[in-house]
N, C-alpha and C positions, 0 to 999 in steps of 0.2 A: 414573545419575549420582549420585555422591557428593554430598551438598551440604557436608560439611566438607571436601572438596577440592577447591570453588571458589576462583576467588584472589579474587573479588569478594566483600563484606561489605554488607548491608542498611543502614540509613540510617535511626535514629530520627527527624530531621529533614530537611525539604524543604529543598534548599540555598536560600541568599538570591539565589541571580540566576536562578535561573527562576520565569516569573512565570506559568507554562500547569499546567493541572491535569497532562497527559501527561509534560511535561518533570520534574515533579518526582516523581511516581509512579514513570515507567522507572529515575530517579539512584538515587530511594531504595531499588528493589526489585533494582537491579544486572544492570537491564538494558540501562543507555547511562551511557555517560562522559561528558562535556562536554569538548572540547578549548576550543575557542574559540566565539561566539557562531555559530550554524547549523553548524556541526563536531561530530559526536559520534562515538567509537567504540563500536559494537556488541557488546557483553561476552557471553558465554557463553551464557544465557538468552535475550538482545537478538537475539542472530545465530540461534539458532534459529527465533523466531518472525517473524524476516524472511525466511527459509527459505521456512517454511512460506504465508505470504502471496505470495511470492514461485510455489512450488510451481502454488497456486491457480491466479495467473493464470498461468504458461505452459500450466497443460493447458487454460485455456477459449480461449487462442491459438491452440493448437496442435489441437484442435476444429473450427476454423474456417478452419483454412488455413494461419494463421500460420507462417512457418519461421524458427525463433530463427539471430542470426546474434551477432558479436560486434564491434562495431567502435569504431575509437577515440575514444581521448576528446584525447588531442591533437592538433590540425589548424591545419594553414595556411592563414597568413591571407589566401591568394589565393584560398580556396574562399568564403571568407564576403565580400570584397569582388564576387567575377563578382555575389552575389544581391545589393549592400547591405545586409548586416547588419551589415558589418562596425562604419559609420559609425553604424545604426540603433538597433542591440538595445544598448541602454544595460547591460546587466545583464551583457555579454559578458566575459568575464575575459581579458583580454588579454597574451602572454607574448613578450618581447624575448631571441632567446637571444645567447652570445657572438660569434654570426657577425654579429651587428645584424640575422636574423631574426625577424619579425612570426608568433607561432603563437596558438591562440585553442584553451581550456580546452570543451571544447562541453560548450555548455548546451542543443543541439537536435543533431540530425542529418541535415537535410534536406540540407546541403550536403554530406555523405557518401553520406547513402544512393542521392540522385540518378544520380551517376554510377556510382557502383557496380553498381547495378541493371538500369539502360538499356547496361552493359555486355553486357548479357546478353540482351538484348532486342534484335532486328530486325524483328519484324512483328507486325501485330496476334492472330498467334496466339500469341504466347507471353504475354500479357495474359488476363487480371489474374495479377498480382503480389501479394503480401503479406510483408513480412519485417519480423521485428521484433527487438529485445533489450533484456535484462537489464543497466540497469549504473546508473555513478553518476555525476552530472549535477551540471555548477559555477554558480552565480549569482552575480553579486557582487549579494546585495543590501542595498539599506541598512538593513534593518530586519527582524533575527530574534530574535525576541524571542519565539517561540510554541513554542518546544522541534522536534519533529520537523514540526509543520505549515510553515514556512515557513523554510526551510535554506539556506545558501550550499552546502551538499554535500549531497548525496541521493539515494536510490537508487529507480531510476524506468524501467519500462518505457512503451518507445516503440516502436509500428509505423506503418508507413509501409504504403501499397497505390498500385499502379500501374495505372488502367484506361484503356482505349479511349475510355470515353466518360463523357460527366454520369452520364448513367443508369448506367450501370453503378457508377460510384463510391457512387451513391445507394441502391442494391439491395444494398450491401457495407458503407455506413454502417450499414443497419436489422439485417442479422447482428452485426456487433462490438457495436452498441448493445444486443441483446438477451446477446450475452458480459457485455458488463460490468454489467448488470444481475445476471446468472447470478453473477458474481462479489461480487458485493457481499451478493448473498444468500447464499452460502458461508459468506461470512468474520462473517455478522451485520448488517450496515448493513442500512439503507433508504436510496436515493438518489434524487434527483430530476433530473431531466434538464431543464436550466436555456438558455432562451437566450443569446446573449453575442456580445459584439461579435466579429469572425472575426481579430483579431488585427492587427499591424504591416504586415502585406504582403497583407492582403485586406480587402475589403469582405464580402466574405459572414457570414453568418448560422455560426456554431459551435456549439458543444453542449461543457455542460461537466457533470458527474455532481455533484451537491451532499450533503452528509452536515449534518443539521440540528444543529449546536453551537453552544453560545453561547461556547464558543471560538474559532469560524470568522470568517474575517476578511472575508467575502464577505456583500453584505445581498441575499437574494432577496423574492419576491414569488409566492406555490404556492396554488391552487386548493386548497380544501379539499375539491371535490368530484370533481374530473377531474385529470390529470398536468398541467395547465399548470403553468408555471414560468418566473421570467424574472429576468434580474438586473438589480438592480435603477435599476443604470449606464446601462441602453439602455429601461428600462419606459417604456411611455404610460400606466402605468395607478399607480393608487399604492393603502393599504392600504384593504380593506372596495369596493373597486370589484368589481363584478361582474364573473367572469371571460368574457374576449373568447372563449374558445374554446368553452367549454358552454355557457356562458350563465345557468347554475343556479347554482353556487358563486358563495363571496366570495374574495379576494383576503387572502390574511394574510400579512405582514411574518416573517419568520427569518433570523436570522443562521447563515451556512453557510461548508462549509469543501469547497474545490474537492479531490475525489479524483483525477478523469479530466476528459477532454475531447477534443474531435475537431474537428480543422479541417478544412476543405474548402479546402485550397491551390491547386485548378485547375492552369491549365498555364506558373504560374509558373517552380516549377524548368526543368523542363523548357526551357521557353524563354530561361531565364539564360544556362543550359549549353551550350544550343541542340543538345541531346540528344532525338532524335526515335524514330520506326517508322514504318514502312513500313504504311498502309492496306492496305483491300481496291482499294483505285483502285488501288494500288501508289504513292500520296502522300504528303508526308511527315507527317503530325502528330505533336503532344504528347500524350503520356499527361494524364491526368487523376490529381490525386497528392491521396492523401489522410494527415492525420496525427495518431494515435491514441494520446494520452497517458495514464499511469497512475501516481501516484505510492504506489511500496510502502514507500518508509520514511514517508509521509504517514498513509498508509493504519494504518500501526501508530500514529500519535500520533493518531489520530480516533476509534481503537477502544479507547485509553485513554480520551478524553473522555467515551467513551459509555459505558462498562462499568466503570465504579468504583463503589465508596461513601466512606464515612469511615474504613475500615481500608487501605482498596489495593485492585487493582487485579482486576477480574475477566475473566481470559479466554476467548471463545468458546472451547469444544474445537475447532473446525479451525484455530485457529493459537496457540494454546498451546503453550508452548516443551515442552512433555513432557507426557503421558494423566494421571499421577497422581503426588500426591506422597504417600510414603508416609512418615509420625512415629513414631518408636518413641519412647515414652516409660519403656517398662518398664524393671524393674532389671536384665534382662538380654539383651541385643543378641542373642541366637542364635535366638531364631524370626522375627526383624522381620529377621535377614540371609536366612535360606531364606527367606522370602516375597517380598524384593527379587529372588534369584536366581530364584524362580518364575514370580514377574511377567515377566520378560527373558524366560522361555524360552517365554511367554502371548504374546509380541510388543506387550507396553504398554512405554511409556517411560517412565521413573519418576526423581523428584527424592526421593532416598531422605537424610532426613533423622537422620543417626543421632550427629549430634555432642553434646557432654556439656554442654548447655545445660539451662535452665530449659524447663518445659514452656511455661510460659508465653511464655517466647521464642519458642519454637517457634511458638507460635499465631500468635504476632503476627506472623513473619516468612512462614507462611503463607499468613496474613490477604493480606498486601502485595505476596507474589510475584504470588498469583493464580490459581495451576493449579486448571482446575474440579472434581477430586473429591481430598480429603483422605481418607485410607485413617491412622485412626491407633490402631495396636496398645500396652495398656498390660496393668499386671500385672492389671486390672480384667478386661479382655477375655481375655488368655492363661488366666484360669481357665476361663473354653470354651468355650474353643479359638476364639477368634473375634476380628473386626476392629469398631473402630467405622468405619462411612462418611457422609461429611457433602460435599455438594455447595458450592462455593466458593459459590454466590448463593443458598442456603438457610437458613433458620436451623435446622432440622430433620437430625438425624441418624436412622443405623438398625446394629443391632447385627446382623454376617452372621458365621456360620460358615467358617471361611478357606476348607474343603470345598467352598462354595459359592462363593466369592467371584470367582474368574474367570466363573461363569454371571452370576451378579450386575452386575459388570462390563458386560458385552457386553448387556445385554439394553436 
């Protein structure tokens, strides 16, 4: 990739209406547009690295069972009244077309995936179920103001699972939970698995994945010495109390920012619908439904929270928009272009910067993209024959021989 034939341009300044470290880091480095407030388009760099997060989690889904499916995002408003939602989930985006038709922008898909699923399902052997997908998800809500954390539009994987019974749903939660741990350690995070209230249409106990920011709009309460964790909405306990589950740890206060979450919906849908199977009695029950949220363009504005400094943005290498970016500053572009062509044919992705700018530019726009290894060739180095390499969260470089430099690379 070219980087002087980007259409998108870097940003000496942080615009004035974003007020989130992530919102203003992505604008500046030309990785996200601002339409309107929680509206952003995904620019060239942007959409890579939601690719690539995105990537992650389908294969730790799809590990586990998961079968990605695709389904819509407009729906009638007769699905979300059989559950109450319609009148309920305040946040619902509501659309009147010129027939004087009622249709509803989903912001969930349980009233899709319900009947769709139990299409296909007659008896307790075709249980458990898991299906899930990739897409973008509408809120109306009133207050976006955090850049990618908290969005009227978003891009967000959701699975649903269909079981026999409690137990069994319970046996399917402690798999996805051990996924999206697995995921979070991919992509860089540390999360914590937070209790919480089970949501609009349940009493039960939910589970939401926490990322510790003081961006995060969520106040938890985390064991310093065991996983507990609780928010801080539904806690008995407040900060320095001794934690209820080990007994050894204290309790300390963090502000957190919800990645994922799992409900335990029981046999809700199900019984909306009045979409059943057929037992071992040959009786009819509900599935037992459960619902596995993930937010990936979230997921991107939490990973800016946590991995910056004062220059811009630093991104883990699994979801970094490209392997390397390579700067030619030298007086002459024709070894810095065979080396771009060498690398391509090495199978790295490369942000090959060869425009007629200041080097200094250059640094600085490097600084702010973020790709983790800078590869920068000048007439210094070209005397032999070598590159300089400098890792994006280093201050330290190292002078390799281009001869080497793919061993280099890989090691």
């Amino acid at each position: 990739m070219l980087q002087s034939e980007l259409f998108t341009k870097t940003l000496r300044q942080a615009p004035k209406d974003e007020e989130t470290t992530n919102a203003q880091l992505l604008v500046r480095a030309g990785f996200v547009n601002k339409l309107m407030a929680g509206v952003y388009s995904y620019l060239p760099l942007g959409f890579l690295t939601l690719k690539k997060i995105a990537q992650i989690v389908r294969e730790e889904m799809d590990a586990n069972g998961g079968q990605e499916i695709l389904m819509p995002a407009l729906h009638p408003a007769e699905i979300w009244k059989k559950t109450g939602a319609w009148d309920k989930v305040d946040v619902l985006f509501k659309i009147k077309s010129r027939t004087e038709k009622d249709y509803a922008l989903g912001q969930s898909e349980e009233e899709v995936v319900m009947p769709l699923v139990m299409k296909y399902v007659d008896t307790y052997k075709d249980l458990p179920k898991s299906v899930y997908q990739i897409g973008w998800k509408y809120r109306d809500e009133l207050r976006s103001k955090s850049g990618l954390l908290r969005g009227r539009e978003f891009y967000m994987k959701d699975m649903y699972s269909f079981h026999e019974n409690q137990q069994d749903f319970e046996r399917y939660y402690e798999i996805v939970k051990q996924a999206y741990l697995k995921i979070f350690e991919r992509i860089g995070l540390v999360a914590k698995v937070t209790e919480a209230s089970g949501g609009a249409f349940s009493n039960k106990i939910s589970y939401e994945f926490m990322v510790l920011t003081d961006a995060g709009e969520d106040n938890i309460l985390y064991c310093d010495v065991c996983e507990f964790c609780v928010n801080l909405e539904i806690a008995k306990q407040k900060t320095g109390d001794k934690c209820p589950k080990c007994g050894n740890g204290k309790l300390n206060f963090a502000k957190a920012s919800e990645v994922g979450n799992v409900f335990d919906l029981g046999q809700k849908y199900g019984q909306d619908f009045d979409l059943g199977f057929k037992d071992k009695d040959n009786k009819k029950q509900y599935p037992v439904m459960g619902c596995y949220g993930l937010g990936i363009s979230r997921l991107m504005g939490v990973i800016v929270e946590k991995f910056h400094d004062d220059k811009g943005i630093i991104w883990p290498k699994s979801v970094s928009p490209v392997d390397l970016h390579l700067i030619n500053i030298a007086s002459d572009r024709e070894a810095s272009d065979k080396l771009y062509a060498t690398l391509q044919e090495q199978k790295f992705s490369v942000l090959y910067d060869q425009r007629d700018a200041s080097a200094g530019e250059k640094f600085a726009d490097a600084d702010l993209i973020g790709i983790p290894i800078r590869i920068l060739m000048s007439d210094k180095t070209l005397k032999e024959d070598s590159v300089e390499i400098k890792a994006r969260d280093s201050k330290e470089s190292q002078i390799v021989n281009i001869k080497n430099l793919t061993k280099t690379l890989r090691a």
